[in-house]
C-alpha positions in Angstrom: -120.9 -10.2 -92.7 -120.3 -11.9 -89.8 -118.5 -10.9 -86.7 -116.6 -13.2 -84.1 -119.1 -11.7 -81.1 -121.7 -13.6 -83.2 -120.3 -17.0 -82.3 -119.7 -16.3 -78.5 -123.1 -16.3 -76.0 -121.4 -14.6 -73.5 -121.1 -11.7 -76.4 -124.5 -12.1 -77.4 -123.9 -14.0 -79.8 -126.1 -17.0 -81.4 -123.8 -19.8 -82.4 -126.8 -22.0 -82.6 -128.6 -19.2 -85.1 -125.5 -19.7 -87.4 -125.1 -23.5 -87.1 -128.8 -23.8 -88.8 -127.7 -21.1 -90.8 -124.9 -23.6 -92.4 -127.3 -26.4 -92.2 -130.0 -24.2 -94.8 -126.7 -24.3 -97.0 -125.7 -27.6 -97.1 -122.2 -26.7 -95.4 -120.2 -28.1 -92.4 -121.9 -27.0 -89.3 -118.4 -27.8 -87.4 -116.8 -24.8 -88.2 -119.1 -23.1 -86.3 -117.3 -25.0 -83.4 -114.1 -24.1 -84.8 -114.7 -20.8 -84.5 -115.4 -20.9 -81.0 -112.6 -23.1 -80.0 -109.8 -20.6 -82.0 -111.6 -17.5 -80.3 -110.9 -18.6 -76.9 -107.9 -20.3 -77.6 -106.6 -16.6 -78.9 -108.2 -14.9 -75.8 -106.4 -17.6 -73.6 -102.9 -16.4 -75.6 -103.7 -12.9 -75.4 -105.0 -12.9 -71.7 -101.5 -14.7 -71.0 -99.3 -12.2 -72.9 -101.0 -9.4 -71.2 -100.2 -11.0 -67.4 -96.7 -11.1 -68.3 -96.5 -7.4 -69.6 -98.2 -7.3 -65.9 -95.1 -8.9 -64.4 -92.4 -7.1 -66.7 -93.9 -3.2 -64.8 -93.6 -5.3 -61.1 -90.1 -6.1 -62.2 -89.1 -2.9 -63.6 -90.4 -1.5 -60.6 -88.2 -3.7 -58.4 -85.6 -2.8 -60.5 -85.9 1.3 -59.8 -86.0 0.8 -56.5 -82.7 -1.2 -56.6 -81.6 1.6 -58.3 -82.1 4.3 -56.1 -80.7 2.2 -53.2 -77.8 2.0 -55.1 -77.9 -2.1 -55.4 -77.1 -4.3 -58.0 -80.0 -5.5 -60.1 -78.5 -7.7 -62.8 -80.7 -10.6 -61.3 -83.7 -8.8 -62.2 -82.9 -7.3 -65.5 -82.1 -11.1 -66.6 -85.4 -12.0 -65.5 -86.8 -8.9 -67.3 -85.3 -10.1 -70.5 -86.3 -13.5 -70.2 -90.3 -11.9 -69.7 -89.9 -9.5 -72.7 -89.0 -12.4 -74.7 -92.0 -14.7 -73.6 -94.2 -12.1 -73.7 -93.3 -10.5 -77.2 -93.5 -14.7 -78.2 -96.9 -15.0 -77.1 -98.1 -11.5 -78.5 -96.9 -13.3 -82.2 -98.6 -16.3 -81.3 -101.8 -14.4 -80.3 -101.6 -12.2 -83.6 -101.0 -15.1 -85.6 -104.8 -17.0 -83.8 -106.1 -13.6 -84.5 -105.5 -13.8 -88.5 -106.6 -17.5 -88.2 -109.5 -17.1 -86.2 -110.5 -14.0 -89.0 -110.1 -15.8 -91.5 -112.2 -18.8 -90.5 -114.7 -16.1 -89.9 -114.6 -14.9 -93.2 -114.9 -18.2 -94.5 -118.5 -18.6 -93.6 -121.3 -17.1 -95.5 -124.2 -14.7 -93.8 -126.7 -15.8 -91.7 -129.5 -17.5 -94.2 -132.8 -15.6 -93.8 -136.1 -18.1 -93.1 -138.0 -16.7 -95.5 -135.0 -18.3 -98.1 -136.3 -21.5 -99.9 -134.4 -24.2 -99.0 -132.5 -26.7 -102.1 -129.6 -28.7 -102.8 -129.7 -27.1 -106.4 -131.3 -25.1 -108.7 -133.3 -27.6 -110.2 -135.0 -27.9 -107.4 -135.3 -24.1 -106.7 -139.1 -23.3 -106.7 -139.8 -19.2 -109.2 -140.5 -16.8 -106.6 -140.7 -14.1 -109.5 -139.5 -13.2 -113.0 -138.3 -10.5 -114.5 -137.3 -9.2 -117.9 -136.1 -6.1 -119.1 -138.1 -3.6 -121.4 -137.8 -4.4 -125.0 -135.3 -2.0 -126.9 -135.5 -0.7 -130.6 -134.0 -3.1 -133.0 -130.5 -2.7 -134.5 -132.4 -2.4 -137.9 -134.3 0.5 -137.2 -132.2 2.5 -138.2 -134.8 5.5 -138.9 -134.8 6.9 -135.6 -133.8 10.2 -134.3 -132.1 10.7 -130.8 -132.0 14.4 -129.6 -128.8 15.3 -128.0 -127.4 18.5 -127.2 -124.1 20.0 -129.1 -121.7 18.7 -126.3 -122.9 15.3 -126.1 -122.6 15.2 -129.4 -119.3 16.0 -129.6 -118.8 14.0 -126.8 -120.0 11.0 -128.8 -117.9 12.1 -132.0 -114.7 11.6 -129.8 -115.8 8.1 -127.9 -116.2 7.3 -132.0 -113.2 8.7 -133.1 -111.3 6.8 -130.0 -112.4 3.6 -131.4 -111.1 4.2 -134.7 -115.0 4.4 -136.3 -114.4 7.6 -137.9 -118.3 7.7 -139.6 -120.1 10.6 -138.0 -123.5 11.4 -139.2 -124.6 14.6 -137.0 -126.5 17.5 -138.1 -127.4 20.7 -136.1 -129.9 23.1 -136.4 -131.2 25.5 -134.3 -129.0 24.7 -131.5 -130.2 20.8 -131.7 -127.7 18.4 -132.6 -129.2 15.1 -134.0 -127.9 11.7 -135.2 -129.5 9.6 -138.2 -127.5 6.7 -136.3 -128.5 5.2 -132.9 -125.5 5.6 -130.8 
């Protein structure tokens, strides 16, 4: 999964690794740009929201001392206010870029590895490799005996029972429980 760091150089980041990354999949290279733009466009937001929390202590400051002098600071608390309210504004707008900004992330796949054939389809797809799975006795065979011990058989008995199937062909001997029907 991708991370925003991976977008920005200065993070060391390849945005140019992930562009031909959404070039091997036939999907919009611009995005890649998007990503950028909304990452420092939410660092710009953030960066500004943070100087004004830096402004709200120097005026809270002022306003202690004004205190202690035993002056009137309405003037300053208005302008604290009016900086809590800008601040907490841009601190929504910065959360809100942040969301965004993930979820464009998000949006795009993982990096595409070279060794990965490159096709617009499957038809054109070369066969690294196939695979098929073991064969398995037939349904018909119905001859075979499976070995279990008392409790899975019971344990079977009840997944049977459960479904309603209330045929139970189990017989024990010697401490060996075994089944006449494949389960």
């Amino acid at each position: 999964m991708l991370d925003v760091n991976d977008f920005i150089t200065e993070r060391g980041g390849n945005p140019e690794l992930i562009r031909e990354s959404q070039r091997r999949r036939f999907a919009n290279v611009e995005i890649v740009d998007e990503v950028i733009a909304l990452f420092e466009d939410h660092r710009r937001t953030q960066y500004s929201a943070s100087q004004i929390k830096g402004k709200i202590n120097d005026v809270q400051k002022q306003i202690a001392t004004k205190k202690k002098a035993k002056e009137n600071a309405d003037d300053l608390l208005q302008e604290k206010i009016a900086l809590q309210k800008e601040e907490k504004a841009l601190s929504e707008s910065a959360a809100e870029k942040d969301v965004l900004l993930k979820a464009k992330v998000k949006s795009i796949g993982n990096l595409v590895h070279n060794s990965v054939p490159v096709s617009k389809n499957e038809d054109d797809n070369a066969v690294q490799r196939t695979w098929a799975p073991r064969a398995l006795p037939s349904r018909s065979d119905r001859s075979c005996r499976i070995t279990r011990s008392f409790s899975d058989s019971m344990d079977m008995m009840l997944i049977e029972v459960s479904r309603s199937l209330v045929t139970v062909d189990i017989s024990c001997a010697n401490g060996a429980c075994f089944s006449t029907r494949p389960w």
